[in-house]
C-alpha positions as CSV (number, residue, x, y, z in Angstrom):
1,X,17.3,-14.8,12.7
2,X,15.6,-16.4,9.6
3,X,13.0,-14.7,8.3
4,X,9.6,-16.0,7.0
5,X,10.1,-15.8,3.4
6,X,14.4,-16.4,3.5
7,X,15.6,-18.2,0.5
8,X,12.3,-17.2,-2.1
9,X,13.4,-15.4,-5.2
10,X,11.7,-12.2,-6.6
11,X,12.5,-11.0,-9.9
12,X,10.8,-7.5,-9.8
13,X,9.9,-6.0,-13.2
14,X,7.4,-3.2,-11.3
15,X,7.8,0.2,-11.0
16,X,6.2,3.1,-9.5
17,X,3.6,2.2,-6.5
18,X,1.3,-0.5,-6.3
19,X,4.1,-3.4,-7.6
20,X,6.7,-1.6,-5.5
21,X,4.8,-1.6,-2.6
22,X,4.2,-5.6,-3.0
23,X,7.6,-6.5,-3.8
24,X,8.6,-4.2,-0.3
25,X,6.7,-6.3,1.6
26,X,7.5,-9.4,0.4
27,X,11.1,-8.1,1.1
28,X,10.8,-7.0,4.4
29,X,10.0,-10.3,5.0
30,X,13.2,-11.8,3.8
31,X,12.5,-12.8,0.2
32,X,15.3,-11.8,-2.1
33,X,14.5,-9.3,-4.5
34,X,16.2,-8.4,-7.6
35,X,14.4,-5.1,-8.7
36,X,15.0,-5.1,-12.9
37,X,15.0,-1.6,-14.0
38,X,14.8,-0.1,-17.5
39,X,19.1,1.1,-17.6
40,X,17.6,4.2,-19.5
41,X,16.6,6.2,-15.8
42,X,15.0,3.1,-14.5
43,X,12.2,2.5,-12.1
44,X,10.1,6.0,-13.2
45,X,10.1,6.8,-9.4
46,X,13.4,7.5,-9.4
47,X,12.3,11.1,-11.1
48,X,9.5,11.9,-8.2
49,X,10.1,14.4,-5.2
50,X,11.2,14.8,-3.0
51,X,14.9,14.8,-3.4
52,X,17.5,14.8,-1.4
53,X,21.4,15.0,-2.9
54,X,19.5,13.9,-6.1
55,X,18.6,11.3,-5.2
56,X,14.1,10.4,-4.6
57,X,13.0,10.0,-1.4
58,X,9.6,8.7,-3.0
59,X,12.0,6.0,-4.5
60,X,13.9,5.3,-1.4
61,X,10.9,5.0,0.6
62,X,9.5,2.2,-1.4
63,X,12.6,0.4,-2.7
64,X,14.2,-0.8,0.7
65,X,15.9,-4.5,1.3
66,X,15.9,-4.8,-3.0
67,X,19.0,-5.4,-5.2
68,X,19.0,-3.3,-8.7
69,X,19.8,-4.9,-12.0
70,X,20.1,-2.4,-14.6
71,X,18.7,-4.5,-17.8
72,X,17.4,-3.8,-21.4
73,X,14.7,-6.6,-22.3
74,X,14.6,-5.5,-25.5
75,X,17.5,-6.5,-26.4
76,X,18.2,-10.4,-27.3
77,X,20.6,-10.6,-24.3
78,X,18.7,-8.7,-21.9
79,X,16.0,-11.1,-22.4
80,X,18.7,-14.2,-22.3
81,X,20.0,-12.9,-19.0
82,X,15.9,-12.3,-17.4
83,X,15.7,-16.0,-18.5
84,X,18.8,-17.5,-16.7
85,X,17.5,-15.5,-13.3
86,X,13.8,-16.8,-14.0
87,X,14.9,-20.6,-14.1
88,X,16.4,-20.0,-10.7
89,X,13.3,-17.6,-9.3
90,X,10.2,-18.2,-7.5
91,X,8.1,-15.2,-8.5
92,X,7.9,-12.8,-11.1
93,X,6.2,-9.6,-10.5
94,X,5.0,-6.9,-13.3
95,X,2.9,-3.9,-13.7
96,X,3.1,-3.2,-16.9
97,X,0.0,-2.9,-19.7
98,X,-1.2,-6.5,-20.2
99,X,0.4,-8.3,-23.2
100,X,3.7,-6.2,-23.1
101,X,5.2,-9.0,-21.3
102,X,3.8,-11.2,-24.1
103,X,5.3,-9.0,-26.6
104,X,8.7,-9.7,-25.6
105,X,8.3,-12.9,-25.7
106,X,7.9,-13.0,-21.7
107,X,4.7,-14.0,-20.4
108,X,3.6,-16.3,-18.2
109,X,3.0,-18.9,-20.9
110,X,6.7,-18.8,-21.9
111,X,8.1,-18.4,-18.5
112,X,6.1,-21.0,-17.2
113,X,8.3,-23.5,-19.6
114,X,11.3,-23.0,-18.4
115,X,10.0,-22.9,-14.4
116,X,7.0,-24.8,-13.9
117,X,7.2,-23.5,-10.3
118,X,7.4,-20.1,-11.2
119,X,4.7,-17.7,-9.9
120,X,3.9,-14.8,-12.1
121,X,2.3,-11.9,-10.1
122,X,0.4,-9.0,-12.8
123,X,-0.6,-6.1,-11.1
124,X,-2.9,-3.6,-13.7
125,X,-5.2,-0.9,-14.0
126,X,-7.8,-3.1,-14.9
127,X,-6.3,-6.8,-14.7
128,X,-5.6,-9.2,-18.0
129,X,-9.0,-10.2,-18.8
130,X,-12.3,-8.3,-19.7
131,X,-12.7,-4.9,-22.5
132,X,-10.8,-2.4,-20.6
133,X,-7.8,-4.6,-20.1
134,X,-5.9,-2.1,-22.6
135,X,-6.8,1.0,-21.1
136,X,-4.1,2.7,-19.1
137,X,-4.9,3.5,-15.4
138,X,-3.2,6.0,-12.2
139,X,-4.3,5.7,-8.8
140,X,-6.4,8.9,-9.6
141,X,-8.3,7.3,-12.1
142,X,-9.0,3.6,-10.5
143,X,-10.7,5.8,-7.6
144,X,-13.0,8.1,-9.7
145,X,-13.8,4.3,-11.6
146,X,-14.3,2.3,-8.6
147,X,-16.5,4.4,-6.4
148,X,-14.4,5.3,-3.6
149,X,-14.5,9.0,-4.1
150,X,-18.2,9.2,-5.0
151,X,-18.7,8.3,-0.9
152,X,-15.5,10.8,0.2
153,X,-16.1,14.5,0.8
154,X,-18.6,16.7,2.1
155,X,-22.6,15.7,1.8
156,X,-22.9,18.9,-0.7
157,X,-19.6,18.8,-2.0
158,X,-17.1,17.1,-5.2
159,X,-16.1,14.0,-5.0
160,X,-12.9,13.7,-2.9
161,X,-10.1,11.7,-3.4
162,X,-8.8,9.6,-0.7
163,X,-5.3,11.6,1.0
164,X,-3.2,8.5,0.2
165,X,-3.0,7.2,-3.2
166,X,-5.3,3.8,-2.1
167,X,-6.1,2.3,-5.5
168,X,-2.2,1.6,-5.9
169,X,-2.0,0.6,-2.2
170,X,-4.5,-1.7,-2.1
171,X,-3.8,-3.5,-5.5
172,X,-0.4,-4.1,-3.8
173,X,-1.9,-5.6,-0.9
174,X,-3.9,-8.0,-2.8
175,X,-1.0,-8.8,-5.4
176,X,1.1,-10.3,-2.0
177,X,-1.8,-11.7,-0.6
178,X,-2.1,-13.9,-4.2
179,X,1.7,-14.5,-4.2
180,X,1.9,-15.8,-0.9
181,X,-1.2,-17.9,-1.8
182,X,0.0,-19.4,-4.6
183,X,3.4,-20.2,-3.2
184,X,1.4,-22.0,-0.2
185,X,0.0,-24.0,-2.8
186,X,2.7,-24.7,-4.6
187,X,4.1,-26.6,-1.3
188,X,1.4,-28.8,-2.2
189,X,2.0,-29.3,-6.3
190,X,4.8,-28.0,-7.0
191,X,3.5,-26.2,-9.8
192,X,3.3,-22.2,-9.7
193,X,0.3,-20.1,-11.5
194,X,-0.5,-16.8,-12.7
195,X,-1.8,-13.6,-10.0
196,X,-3.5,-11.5,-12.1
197,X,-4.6,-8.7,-9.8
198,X,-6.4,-5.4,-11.0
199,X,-6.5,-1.8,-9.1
200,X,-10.1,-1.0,-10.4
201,X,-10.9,-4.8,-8.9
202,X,-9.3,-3.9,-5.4
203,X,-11.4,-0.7,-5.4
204,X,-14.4,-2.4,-5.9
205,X,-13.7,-5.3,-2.6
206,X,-13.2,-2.5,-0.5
207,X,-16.6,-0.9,-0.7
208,X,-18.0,-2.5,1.6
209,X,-20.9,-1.6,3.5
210,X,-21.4,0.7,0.4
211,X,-22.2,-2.0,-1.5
212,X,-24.6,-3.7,1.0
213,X,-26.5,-0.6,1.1
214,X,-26.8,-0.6,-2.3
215,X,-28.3,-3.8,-2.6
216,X,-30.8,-3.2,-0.2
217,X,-31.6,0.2,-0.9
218,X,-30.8,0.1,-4.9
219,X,-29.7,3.7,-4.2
220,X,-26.0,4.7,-4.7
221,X,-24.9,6.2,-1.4
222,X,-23.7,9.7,-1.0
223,X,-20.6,11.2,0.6
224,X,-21.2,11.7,4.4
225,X,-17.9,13.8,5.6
226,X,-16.3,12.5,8.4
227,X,-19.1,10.3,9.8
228,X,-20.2,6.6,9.9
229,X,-23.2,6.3,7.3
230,X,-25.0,3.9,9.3
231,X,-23.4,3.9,12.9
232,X,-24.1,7.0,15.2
233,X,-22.3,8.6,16.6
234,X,-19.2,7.7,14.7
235,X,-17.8,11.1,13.4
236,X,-15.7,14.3,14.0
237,X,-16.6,16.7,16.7
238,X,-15.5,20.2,17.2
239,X,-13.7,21.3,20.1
240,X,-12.6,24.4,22.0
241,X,-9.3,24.2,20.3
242,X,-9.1,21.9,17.3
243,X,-11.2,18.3,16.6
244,X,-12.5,15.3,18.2
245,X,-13.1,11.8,17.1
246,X,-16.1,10.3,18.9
247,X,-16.8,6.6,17.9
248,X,-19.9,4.7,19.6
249,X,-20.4,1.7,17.9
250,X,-23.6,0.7,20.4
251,X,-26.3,1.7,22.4
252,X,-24.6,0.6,25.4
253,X,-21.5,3.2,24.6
254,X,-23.6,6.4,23.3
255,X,-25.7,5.9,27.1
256,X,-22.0,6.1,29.1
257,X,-21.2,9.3,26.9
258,X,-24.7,10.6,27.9
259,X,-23.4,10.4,31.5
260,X,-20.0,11.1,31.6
261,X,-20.8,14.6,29.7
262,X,-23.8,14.6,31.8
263,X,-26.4,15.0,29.5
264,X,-28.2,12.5,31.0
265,X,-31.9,13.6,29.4
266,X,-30.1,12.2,25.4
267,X,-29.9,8.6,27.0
268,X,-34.1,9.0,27.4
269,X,-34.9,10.9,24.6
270,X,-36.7,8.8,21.6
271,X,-34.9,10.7,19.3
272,X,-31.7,8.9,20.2
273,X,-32.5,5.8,21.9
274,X,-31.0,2.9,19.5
275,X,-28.5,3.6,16.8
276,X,-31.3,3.4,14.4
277,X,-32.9,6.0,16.0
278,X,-29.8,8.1,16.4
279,X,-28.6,7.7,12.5
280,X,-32.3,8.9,11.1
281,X,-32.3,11.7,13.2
282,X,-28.2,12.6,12.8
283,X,-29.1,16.4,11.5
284,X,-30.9,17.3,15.2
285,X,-28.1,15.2,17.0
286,X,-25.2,16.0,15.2
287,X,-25.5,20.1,16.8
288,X,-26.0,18.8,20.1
289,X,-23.1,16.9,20.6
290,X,-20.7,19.9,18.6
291,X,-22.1,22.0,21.1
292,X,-21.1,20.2,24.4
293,X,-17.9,19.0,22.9
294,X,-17.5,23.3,22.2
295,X,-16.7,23.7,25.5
296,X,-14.0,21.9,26.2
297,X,-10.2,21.5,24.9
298,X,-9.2,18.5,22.8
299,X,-7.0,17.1,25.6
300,X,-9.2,17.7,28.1
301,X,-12.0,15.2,25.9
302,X,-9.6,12.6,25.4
303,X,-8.6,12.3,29.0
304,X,-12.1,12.3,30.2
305,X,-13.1,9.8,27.7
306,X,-10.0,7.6,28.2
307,X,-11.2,7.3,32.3
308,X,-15.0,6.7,30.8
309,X,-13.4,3.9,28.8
310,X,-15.3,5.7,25.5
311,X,-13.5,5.5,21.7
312,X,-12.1,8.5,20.8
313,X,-9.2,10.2,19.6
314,X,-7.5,12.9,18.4
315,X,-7.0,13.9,14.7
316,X,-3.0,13.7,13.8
317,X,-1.3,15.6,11.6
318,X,1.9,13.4,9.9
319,X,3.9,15.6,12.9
320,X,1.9,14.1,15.4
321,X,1.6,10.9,14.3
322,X,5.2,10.4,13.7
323,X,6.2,11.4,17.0
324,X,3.2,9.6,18.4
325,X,3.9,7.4,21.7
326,X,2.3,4.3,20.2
327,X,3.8,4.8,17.2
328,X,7.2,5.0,18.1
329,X,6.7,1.7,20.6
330,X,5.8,-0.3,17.6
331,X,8.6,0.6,15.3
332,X,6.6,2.0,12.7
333,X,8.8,5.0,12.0
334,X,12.1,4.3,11.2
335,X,15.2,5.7,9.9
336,X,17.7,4.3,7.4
337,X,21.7,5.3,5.9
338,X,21.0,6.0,2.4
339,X,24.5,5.9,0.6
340,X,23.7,9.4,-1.4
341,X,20.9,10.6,0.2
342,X,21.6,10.3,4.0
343,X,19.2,9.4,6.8
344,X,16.0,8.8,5.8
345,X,12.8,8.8,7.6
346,X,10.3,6.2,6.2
347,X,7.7,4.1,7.7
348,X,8.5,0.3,9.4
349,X,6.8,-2.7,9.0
350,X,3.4,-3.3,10.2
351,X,3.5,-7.0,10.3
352,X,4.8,-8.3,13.7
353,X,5.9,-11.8,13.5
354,X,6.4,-13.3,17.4
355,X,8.9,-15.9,15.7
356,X,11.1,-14.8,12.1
357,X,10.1,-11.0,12.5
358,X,10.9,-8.6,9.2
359,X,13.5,-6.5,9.2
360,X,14.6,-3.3,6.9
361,X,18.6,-4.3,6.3
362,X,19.4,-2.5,3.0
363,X,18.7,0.6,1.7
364,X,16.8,1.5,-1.6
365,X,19.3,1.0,-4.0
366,X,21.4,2.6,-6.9
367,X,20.3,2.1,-10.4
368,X,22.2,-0.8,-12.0
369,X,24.1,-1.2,-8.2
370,X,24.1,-4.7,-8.0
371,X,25.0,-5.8,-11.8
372,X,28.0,-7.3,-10.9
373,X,27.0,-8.9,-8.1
374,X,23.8,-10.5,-10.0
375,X,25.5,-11.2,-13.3
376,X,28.6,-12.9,-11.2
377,X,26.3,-15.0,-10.0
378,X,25.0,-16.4,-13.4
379,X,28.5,-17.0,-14.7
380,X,29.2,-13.3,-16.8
381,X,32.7,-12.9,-16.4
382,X,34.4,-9.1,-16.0
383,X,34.9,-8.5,-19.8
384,X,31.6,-9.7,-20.7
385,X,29.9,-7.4,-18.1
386,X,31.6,-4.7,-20.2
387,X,30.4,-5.5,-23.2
388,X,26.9,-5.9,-21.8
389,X,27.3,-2.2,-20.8
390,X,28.7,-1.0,-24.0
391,X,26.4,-2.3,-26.1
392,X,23.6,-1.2,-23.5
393,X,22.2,-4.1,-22.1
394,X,23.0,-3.1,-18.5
395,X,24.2,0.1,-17.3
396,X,26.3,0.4,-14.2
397,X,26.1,2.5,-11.4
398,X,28.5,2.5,-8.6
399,X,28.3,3.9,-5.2
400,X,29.0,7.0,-4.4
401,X,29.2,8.2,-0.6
402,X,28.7,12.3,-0.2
């Protein structure tokens, strides 16, 4: 079956996360991705456990339905072949520190000769523009700078950092939400344009309500563990046996829980009447509800709850969750032959498509794997792949089944 983005070109220059996690899903969703990795130990990945025969299951994880081309663009015919694939591409993506790309004589200015067309997707610490443009950035880093850890944690306790590394993730969200933006619009102009999109920028759009209090208040808000700071109850409850998440996101909701855990007096008391009421007074309520939820088992909530029709859930470990019902029904764990490594466990794709669905067909692959096959296809003949290798403008790899 086609799939949505079948027959659009990818020339992928990222490496680590947040560009590896665009390029994946552009993949998934059919576009043909030539992943171009540095032939000295390429994409740096490639080094990050876990390992399995060797090889990175980190890598492997992010890395699926991509072709490797092993290729020194430092070297004048490294650059030469990166130029013969761009005139034939529709998107180039990068990560690396603004003007690097410039200093090889690659940027968007140059590429943009040769391709009009050509979209050129930037994904940074702190985006091509503005006086920290320069200054390295890690995921670690962009959420200290971007506020997201000053609201995670305990009220009296550090800053926390969010479990999964979401200043990368989310820069890679935005970066394929620009791409496939600009190649909508290039349907209409047939010109392409530059994506410049920044990881302390994608921080900052995903504060939210944080920043609407802020405006109103003009005091920064504080960390508030695991509940809503403004919708009550919406938090973490403490069972019998492990914990509870309780989410009433109305008046209507918090007077059925008042019934159905028949405490009927809360859904009179003026202390907890409308969520205002309920969120200002959250230190006398918050005691009473751990209490009744005390005295039951976690399973023995949720089923209760689920015939009340009230939000609430358990909390997963990754066990659970990857063995969850739900889960499972939507195809969101899967499993895929890695040629050294073996089956592989890895997450599937979240975007369901009714028509030209995704689909994971290849497995993250080999450095340098596909030289042969990509340089064949721009005219390099047997002897001159050879001499690319020897004088270390490609390195090849070949399979090796153990």
């Amino acid at each position: 079956m086609e799939k949505v983005l079948q027959g659009v070109r990818v020339l992928d220059l990222t490496r680590v996360l947040a560009g590896p996690y665009a390029s994946m899903i552009l993949g998934d969703l059919g576009a043909d991705i030539i992943k171009i990795e540095n032939p000295d130990g390429g994409d740096d990945s490639r080094g990050f456990g876990p390992f399995v025969n060797g090889e990175s299951v980190y890598f492997i994880s992010l890395n699926r339905n991509k072709k490797s081309l092993s290729l020194n663009l430092k070297t004048e015919e490294g650059k030469e072949i990166f130029l013969k694939l761009v005139r034939k591409a529709d998107i180039v993506l990068e990560n690396f520190r603004p003007g690097t790309m410039e200093k090889l004589g690659l940027g968007y200015d140059e590429l943009e000769k040769i391709n009009p067309g050509i979209i050129y997707a930037a994904t940074s610490g702190f985006g091509h523009t503005g006086p920290y443009s320069q200054k390295a950035a890690y995921d670690l880093i962009v959420q200290g700078m971007g506020g997201i850890m000053s609201l995670t944690g305990d009220p009296d306790g550090p800053p926390t950092r969010v479990g999964a590394s979401i200043g990368d993730i989310t820069s890679g969200l935005f970066t394929t939400i620009g791409i496939l933006a600009a190649l909508n619009k290039r349907k209409e102009t047939g010109k392409g344009q530059k994506v410049d999109v920044s990881m302390l920028d994608s921080q900052v759009a995903i504060l939210e309500n944080a920043i609407a209090r802020f405006a109103v208040s003009g005091v920064s808000p504080k960390p508030t563990g695991n509940r809503h700071p403004s919708i009550t109850p919406f938090a973490v409850f403490t069972a019998s046996n492990g914990y509870v998440v309780i989410a009433l996101g109305n008046d209507h909701l918090w007077q059925k829980w008042c019934y159905t855990v028949e405490r009927e007096e809360l859904a009179e008391d003026p202390r907890f009447k409308t969520n205002g009421d309920r969120t200002n007074n959250w230190d006398v309520l918050e005691p009473i509800m751990n209490e009744i939820i005390s005295k039951r088992e976690v399973d023995a909530w949720l089923k209760i709850f689920e015939e009340a029709g009230i939000p609430a859930g358990p909390i997963n470990d990754v066990a659970n969750v990857v063995e969850h019902p739900q889960v499972k029904a939507r195809d969101m764990i899967v499993y895929q032959d890695h040629p050294v490594a073996g089956r592989i466990m890895m997450p599937g794709i979240p975007i369901k498509l009714s028509k030209n669905p995704g689909s994971i067909e290849t497995p993250a692959p080999l450095l340098g794997e596909h030289n042969e096959f990509i340089l064949k296809e721009l005219g390099y003949t047997e002897l001159e792949m050879k001499r690319l290798e020897e004088q270390g403008v490609i390195q090849n790899r070949k399979v090796v089944i153990k």
